[in-house]
PAZAPA-4460 file (N, C-alpha, C; in steps of 0.05 Angstrom, whole numbers, plus 32768, in hexadecimal, padded with zeros to 4 digits):
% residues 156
    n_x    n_y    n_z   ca_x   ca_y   ca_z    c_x    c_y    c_z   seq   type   mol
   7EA6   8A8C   8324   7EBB   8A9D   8319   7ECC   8A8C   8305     1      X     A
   7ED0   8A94   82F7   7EE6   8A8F   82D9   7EF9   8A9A   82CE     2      X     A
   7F01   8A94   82BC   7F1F   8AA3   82B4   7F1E   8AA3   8293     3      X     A
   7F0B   8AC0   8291   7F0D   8AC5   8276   7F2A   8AC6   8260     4      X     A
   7F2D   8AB5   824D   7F3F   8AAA   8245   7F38   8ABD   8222     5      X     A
   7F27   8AC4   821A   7F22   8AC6   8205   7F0A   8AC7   81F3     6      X     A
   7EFE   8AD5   81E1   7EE7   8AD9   81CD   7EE8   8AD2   81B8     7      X     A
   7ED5   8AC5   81AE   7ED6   8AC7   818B   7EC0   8AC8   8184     8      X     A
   7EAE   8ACB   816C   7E98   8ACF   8159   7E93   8AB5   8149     9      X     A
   7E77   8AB2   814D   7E73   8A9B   813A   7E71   8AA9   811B    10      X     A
   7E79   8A96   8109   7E7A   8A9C   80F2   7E6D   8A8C   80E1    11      X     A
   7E5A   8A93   80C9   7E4F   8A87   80B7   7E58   8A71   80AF    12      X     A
   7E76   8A72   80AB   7E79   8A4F   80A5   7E79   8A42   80B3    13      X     A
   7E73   8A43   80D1   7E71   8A2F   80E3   7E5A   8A2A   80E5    14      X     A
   7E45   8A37   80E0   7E30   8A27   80E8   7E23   8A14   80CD    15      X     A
   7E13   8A01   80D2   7E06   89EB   80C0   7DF1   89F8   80B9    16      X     A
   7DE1   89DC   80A5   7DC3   89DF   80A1   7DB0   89DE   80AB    17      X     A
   7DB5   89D9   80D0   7DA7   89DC   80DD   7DAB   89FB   80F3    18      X     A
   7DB6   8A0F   80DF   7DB4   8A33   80EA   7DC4   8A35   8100    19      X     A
   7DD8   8A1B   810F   7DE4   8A28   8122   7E01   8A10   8121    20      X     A
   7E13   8A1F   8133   7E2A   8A17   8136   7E2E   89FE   812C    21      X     A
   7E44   89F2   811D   7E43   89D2   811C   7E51   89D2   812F    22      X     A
   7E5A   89B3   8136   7E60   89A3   8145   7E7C   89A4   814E    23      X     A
   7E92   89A3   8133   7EA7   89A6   812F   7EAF   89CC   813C    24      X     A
   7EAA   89D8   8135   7EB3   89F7   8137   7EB4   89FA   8151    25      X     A
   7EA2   89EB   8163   7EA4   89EE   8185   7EC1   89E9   818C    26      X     A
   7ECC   89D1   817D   7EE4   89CD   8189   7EF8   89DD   8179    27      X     A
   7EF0   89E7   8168   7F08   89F3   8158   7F10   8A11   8168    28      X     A
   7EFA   8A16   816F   7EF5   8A32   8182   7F05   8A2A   8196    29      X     A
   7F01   8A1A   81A9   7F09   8A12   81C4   7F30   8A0E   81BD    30      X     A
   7F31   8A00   81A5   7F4C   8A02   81A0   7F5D   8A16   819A    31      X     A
   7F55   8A26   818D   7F61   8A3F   8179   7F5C   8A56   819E    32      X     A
   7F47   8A5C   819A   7F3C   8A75   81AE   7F47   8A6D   81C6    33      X     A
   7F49   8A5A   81D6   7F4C   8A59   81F4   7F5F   8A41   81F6    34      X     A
   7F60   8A2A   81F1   7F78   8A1E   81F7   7F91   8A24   81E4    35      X     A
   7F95   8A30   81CF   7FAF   8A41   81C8   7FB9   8A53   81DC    36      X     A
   7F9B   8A65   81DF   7FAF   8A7B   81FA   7FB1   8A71   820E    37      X     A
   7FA9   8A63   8220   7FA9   8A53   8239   7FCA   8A49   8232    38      X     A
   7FD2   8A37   821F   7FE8   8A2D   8216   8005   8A40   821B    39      X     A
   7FFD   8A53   820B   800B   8A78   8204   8019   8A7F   821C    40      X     A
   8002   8A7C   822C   8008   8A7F   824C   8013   8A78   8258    41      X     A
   800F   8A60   8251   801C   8A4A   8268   8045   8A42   825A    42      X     A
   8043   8A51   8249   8057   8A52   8239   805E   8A33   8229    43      X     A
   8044   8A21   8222   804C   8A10   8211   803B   8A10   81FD    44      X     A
   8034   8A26   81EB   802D   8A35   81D1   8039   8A2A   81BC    45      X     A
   802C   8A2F   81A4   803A   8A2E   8186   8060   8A3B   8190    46      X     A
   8062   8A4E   8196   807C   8A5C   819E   8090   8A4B   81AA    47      X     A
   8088   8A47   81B9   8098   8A33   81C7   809A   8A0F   81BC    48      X     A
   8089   8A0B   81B5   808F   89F0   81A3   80A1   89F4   8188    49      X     A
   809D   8A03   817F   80AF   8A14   816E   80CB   8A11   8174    50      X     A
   80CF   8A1F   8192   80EC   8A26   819E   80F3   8A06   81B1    51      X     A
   80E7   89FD   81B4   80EB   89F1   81C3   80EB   89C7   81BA    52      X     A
   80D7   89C4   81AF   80CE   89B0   819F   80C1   899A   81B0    53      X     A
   80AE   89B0   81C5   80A0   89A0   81D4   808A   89B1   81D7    54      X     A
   8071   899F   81D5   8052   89A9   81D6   8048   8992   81E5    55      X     A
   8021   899D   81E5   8012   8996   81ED   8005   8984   81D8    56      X     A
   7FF6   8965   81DA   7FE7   8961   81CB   7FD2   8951   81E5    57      X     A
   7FB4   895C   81C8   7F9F   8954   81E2   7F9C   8936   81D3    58      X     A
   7F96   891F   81EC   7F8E   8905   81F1   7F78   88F8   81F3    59      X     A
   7F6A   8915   8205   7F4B   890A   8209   7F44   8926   8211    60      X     A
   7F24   8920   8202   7F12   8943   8200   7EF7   893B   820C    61      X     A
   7EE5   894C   821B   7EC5   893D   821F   7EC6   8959   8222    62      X     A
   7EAC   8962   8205   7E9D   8977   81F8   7E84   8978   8206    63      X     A
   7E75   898D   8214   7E5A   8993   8211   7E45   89A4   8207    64      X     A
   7E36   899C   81FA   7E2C   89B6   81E8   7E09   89B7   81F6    65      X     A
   7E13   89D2   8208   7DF6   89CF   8217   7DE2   89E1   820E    66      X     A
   7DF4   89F5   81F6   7DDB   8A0D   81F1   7DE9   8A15   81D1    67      X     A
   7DD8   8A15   81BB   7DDA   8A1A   81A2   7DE6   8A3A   81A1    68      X     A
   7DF4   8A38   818C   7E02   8A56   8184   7DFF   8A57   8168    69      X     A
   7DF4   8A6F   815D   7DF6   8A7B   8145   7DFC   8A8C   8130    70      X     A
   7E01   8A94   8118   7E17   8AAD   8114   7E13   8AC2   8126    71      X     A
   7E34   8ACD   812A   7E34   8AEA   8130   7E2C   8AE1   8150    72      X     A
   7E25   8AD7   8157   7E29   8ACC   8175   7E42   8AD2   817A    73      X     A
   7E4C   8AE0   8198   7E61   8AE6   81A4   7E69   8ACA   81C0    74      X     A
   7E79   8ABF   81B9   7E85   8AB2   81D6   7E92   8ABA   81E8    75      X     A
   7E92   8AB4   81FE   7EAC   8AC0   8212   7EBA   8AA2   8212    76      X     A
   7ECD   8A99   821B   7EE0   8A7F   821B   7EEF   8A84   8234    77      X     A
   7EE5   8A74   8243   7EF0   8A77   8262   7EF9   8A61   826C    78      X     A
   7F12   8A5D   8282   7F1B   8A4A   8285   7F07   8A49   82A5    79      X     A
   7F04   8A2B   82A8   7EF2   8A22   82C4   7F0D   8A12   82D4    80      X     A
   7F21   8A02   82C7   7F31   89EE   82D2   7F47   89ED   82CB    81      X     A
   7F59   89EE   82DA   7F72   89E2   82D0   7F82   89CA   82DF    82      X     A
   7F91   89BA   82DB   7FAF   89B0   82F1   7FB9   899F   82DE    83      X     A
   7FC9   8995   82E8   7FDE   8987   82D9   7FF1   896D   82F2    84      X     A
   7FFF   895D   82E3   800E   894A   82F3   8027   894F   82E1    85      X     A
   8044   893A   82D9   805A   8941   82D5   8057   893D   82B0    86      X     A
   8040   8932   82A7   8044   892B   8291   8031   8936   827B    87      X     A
   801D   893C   8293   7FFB   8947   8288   7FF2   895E   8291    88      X     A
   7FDC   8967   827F   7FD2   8979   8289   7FA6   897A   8282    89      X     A
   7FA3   8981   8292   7F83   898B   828B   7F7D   899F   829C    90      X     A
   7F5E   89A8   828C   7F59   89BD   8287   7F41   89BB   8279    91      X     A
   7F28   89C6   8288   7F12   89D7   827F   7F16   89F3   826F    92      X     A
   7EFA   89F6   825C   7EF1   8A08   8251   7ED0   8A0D   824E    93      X     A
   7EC8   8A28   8252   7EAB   8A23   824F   7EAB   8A3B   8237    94      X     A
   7E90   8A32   822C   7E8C   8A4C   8217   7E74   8A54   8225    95      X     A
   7E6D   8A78   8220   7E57   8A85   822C   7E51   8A98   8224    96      X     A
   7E39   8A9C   8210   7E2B   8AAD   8205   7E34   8AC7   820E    97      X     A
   7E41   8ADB   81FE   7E4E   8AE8   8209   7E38   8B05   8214    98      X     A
   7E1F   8B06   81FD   7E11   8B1E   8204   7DF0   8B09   821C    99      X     A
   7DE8   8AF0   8216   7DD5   8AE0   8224   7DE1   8AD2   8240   100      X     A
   7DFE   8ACC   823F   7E01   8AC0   825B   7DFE   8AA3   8253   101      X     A
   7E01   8A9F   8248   7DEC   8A81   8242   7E0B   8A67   8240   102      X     A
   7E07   8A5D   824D   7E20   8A43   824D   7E1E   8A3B   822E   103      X     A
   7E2A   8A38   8214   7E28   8A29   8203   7E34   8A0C   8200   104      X     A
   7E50   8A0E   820E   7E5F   89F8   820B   7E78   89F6   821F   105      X     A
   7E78   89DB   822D   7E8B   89DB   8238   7EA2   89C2   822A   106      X     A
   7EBC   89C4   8230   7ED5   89B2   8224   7EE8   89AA   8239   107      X     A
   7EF0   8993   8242   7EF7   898A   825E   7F14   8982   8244   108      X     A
   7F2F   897E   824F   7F44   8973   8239   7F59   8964   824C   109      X     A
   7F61   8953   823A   7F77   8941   824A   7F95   894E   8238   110      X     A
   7FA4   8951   823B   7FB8   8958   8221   7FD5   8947   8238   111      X     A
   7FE4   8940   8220   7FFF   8935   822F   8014   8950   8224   112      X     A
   8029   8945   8229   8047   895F   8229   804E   8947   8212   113      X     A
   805F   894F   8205   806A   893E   81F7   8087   894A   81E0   114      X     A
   8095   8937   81E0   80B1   893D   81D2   80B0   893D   81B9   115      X     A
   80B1   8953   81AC   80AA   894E   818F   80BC   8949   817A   116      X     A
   80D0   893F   8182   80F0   8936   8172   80E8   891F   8174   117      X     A
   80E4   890F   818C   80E9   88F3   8190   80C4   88EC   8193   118      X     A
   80B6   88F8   818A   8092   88F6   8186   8083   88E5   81A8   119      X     A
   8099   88F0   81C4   808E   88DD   81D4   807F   88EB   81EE   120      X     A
   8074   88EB   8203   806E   88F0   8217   808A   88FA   8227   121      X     A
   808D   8914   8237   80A2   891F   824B   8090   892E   8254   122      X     A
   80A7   892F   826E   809B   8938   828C   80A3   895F   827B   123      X     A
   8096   896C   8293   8094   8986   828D   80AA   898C   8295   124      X     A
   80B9   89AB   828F   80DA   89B2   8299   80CC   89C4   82B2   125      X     A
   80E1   89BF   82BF   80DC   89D1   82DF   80D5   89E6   82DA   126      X     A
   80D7   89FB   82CB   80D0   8A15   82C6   80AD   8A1C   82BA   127      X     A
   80A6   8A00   82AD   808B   89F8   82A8   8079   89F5   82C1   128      X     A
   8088   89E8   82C7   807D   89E0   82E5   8072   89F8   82F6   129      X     A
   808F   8A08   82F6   8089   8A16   8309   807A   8A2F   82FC   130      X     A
   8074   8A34   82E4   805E   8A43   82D8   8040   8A3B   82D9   131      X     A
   803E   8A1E   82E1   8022   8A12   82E4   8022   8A1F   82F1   132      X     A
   802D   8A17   8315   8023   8A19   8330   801B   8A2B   833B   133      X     A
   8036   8A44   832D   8025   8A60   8334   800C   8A6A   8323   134      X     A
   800E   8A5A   830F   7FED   8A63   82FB   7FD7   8A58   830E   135      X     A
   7FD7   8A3D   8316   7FC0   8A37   832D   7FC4   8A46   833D   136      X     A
   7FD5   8A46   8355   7FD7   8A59   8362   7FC5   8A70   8368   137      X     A
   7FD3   8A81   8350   7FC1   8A98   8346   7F9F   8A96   8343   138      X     A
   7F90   8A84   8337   7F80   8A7F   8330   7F72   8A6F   8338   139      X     A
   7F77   8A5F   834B   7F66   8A3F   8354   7F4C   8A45   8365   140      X     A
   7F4F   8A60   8371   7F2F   8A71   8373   7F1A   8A6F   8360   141      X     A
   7F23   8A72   8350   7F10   8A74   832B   7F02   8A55   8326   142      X     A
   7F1E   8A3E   832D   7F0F   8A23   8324   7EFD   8A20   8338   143      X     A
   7EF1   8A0D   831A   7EDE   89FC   831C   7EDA   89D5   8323   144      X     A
   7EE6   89CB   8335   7EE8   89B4   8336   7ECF   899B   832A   145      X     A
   7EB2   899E   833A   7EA5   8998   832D   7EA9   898F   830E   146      X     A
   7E9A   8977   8307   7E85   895E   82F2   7EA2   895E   82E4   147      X     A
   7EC5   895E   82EA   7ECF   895E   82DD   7EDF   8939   82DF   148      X     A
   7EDF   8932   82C2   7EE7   891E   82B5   7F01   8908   82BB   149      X     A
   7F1C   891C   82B3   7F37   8914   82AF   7F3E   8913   82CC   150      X     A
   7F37   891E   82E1   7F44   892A   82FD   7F5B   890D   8308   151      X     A
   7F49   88F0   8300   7F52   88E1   8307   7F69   88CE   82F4   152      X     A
   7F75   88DF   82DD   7F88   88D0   82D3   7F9C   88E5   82D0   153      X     A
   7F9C   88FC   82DE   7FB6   8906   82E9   7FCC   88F7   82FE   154      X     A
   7FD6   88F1   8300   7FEA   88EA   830C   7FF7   88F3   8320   155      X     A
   7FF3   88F6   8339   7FFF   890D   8349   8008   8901   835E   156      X     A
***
Protein backbone atom coordinates (compact mmCIF):
# COMPACT_ATOMS: atom_id res chain seq x y z
CA UNK A 1 0.00 0.00 0.00
CA UNK A 2 1.00 3.64 -0.90
CA UNK A 3 -0.04 7.02 -0.86
CA UNK A 4 -0.85 8.30 -4.17
CA UNK A 5 0.62 11.76 -4.16
CA UNK A 6 0.19 12.67 -7.79
CA UNK A 7 0.43 12.10 -11.96
CA UNK A 8 2.16 13.52 -14.66
CA UNK A 9 2.84 12.68 -18.52
CA UNK A 10 6.01 12.14 -20.06
CA UNK A 11 6.69 14.68 -22.55
CA UNK A 12 8.72 14.84 -25.75
CA UNK A 13 11.23 17.02 -24.40
CA UNK A 14 12.16 14.76 -21.84
CA UNK A 15 13.05 12.06 -23.54
CA UNK A 16 16.73 11.65 -25.45
CA UNK A 17 18.22 9.98 -28.46
CA UNK A 18 17.92 7.03 -27.02
CA UNK A 19 13.50 7.19 -27.34
CA UNK A 20 12.99 7.31 -23.68
CA UNK A 21 13.01 9.38 -20.54
CA UNK A 22 16.37 11.13 -19.82
CA UNK A 23 17.92 10.98 -16.74
CA UNK A 24 17.43 14.46 -15.49
CA UNK A 25 13.37 14.65 -15.96
CA UNK A 26 13.06 11.69 -13.37
CA UNK A 27 14.07 14.01 -10.82
CA UNK A 28 12.49 16.94 -12.10
CA UNK A 29 9.17 14.94 -12.01
CA UNK A 30 9.80 13.62 -8.47
CA UNK A 31 10.36 17.35 -7.58
CA UNK A 32 7.72 19.43 -9.27
CA UNK A 33 4.84 16.37 -9.14
CA UNK A 34 5.29 14.78 -5.65
CA UNK A 35 7.70 16.39 -3.41
CA UNK A 36 6.08 19.98 -3.97
CA UNK A 37 2.76 18.46 -2.93
CA UNK A 38 4.02 16.24 -0.17
CA UNK A 39 5.68 19.79 0.92
CA UNK A 40 2.00 21.72 0.27
CA UNK A 41 0.90 19.36 2.76
CA UNK A 42 2.93 19.25 5.16
CA UNK A 43 2.61 23.05 5.06
CA UNK A 44 6.28 23.83 4.18
CA UNK A 45 5.47 24.63 0.29
CA UNK A 46 6.54 27.50 -1.99
CA UNK A 47 3.52 29.35 0.27
CA UNK A 48 4.80 29.11 3.18
CA UNK A 49 8.46 29.85 2.51
CA UNK A 50 7.09 32.77 1.00
CA UNK A 51 5.19 33.68 4.38
CA UNK A 52 7.31 32.45 6.47
CA UNK A 53 11.06 32.43 5.16
CA UNK A 54 11.66 28.96 5.97
CA UNK A 55 11.85 25.87 3.57
CA UNK A 56 13.04 22.64 2.75
CA UNK A 57 16.32 22.00 0.95
CA UNK A 58 17.31 18.46 -0.19
CA UNK A 59 21.08 17.31 0.98
CA UNK A 60 21.15 13.94 -0.22
CA UNK A 61 18.97 12.02 -3.08
CA UNK A 62 19.57 8.09 -4.16
CA UNK A 63 17.57 7.74 -7.63
CA UNK A 64 16.52 4.37 -9.09
CA UNK A 65 15.65 3.87 -12.50
CA UNK A 66 14.39 0.29 -12.72
CA UNK A 67 12.07 0.45 -15.84
CA UNK A 68 12.32 2.86 -18.98
CA UNK A 69 9.42 5.41 -19.74
CA UNK A 70 8.46 6.93 -22.94
CA UNK A 71 6.32 9.76 -24.51
CA UNK A 72 2.85 10.03 -23.44
CA UNK A 73 3.60 7.44 -20.75
CA UNK A 74 1.39 8.17 -17.70
CA UNK A 75 3.02 7.99 -14.03
CA UNK A 76 1.34 7.64 -10.76
CA UNK A 77 3.91 9.35 -7.98
CA UNK A 78 3.39 7.78 -4.72
CA UNK A 79 4.82 8.35 -1.50
CA UNK A 80 6.35 4.73 0.19
CA UNK A 81 8.15 6.74 3.35
CA UNK A 82 8.20 9.37 5.37
CA UNK A 83 9.73 10.64 9.16
CA UNK A 84 11.59 13.23 10.23
CA UNK A 85 13.82 14.29 13.51
CA UNK A 86 13.92 18.19 14.80
CA UNK A 87 15.95 19.46 11.90
CA UNK A 88 15.29 16.86 8.98
CA UNK A 89 13.23 15.26 7.09
CA UNK A 90 13.04 12.12 4.52
CA UNK A 91 11.00 10.64 2.42
CA UNK A 92 10.44 8.12 -0.38
CA UNK A 93 8.88 8.27 -3.78
CA UNK A 94 8.22 5.63 -6.35
CA UNK A 95 7.13 6.19 -9.95
CA UNK A 96 4.60 3.49 -11.58
CA UNK A 97 3.49 3.02 -14.89
CA UNK A 98 0.31 4.27 -14.49
CA UNK A 99 -1.72 2.07 -17.29
CA UNK A 100 1.42 -1.32 -17.02
CA UNK A 101 1.97 -1.29 -13.20
CA UNK A 102 5.45 -1.37 -13.91
CA UNK A 103 7.87 0.29 -11.06
CA UNK A 104 9.89 2.89 -13.21
CA UNK A 105 11.66 4.78 -10.57
CA UNK A 106 12.17 5.08 -7.15
CA UNK A 107 13.75 8.55 -5.12
CA UNK A 108 14.74 8.09 -1.36
CA UNK A 109 15.61 12.21 -0.10
CA UNK A 110 17.42 13.64 2.77
CA UNK A 111 16.20 17.46 2.88
CA UNK A 112 17.10 19.80 6.03
CA UNK A 113 14.58 22.82 7.36
CA UNK A 114 16.42 25.72 7.01
CA UNK A 115 16.28 29.64 7.79
CA UNK A 116 16.26 31.50 4.85
CA UNK A 117 17.13 35.12 6.18
CA UNK A 118 20.07 33.86 8.04
CA UNK A 119 20.79 30.80 4.98
CA UNK A 120 21.14 28.21 8.17
CA UNK A 121 19.78 24.86 9.41
CA UNK A 122 16.50 25.30 12.29
CA UNK A 123 14.63 22.98 14.15
CA UNK A 124 10.95 22.69 12.89
CA UNK A 125 8.11 25.09 14.85
CA UNK A 126 5.83 23.00 17.11
CA UNK A 127 2.94 23.31 14.82
CA UNK A 128 5.23 21.54 12.02
CA UNK A 129 5.84 19.09 14.23
CA UNK A 130 2.71 18.46 15.22
CA UNK A 131 1.50 18.36 11.44
CA UNK A 132 4.20 15.59 10.74
CA UNK A 133 3.00 13.27 13.53
CA UNK A 134 -0.46 13.23 12.73
CA UNK A 135 0.50 12.83 8.90
CA UNK A 136 2.43 9.50 10.01
CA UNK A 137 0.03 8.73 12.21
CA UNK A 138 -2.50 8.80 9.63
CA UNK A 139 -0.50 6.94 7.20
CA UNK A 140 2.38 4.78 8.66
CA UNK A 141 0.12 1.69 7.44
CA UNK A 142 1.01 2.72 3.81
CA UNK A 143 5.00 2.85 4.64
CA UNK A 144 7.39 1.19 3.43
CA UNK A 145 10.49 0.74 5.68
CA UNK A 146 12.48 -1.60 3.69
CA UNK A 147 16.17 -1.03 1.36
CA UNK A 148 15.79 2.52 2.82
CA UNK A 149 19.12 4.68 2.93
CA UNK A 150 19.00 8.00 5.24
CA UNK A 151 16.96 6.08 8.24
CA UNK A 152 20.24 6.26 10.06
CA UNK A 153 21.13 10.01 9.99
CA UNK A 154 17.93 11.12 11.41
CA UNK A 155 18.45 12.01 14.70
CA UNK A 156 15.93 10.96 17.13
Amino acid sequence: MTIKISTAKIKKEWTDYNGHMNVAYYILIFDQNAAETLMTKLDMGEKSALETNKSTMVVESHITYNQELIEGDEVELNLIHFDHDKKRIQYKFEMVHKEKKYLASTIEVLALYVDLKERKVAEFEKEKVELMAKFISENKHSFKSENLIFSNKLKK
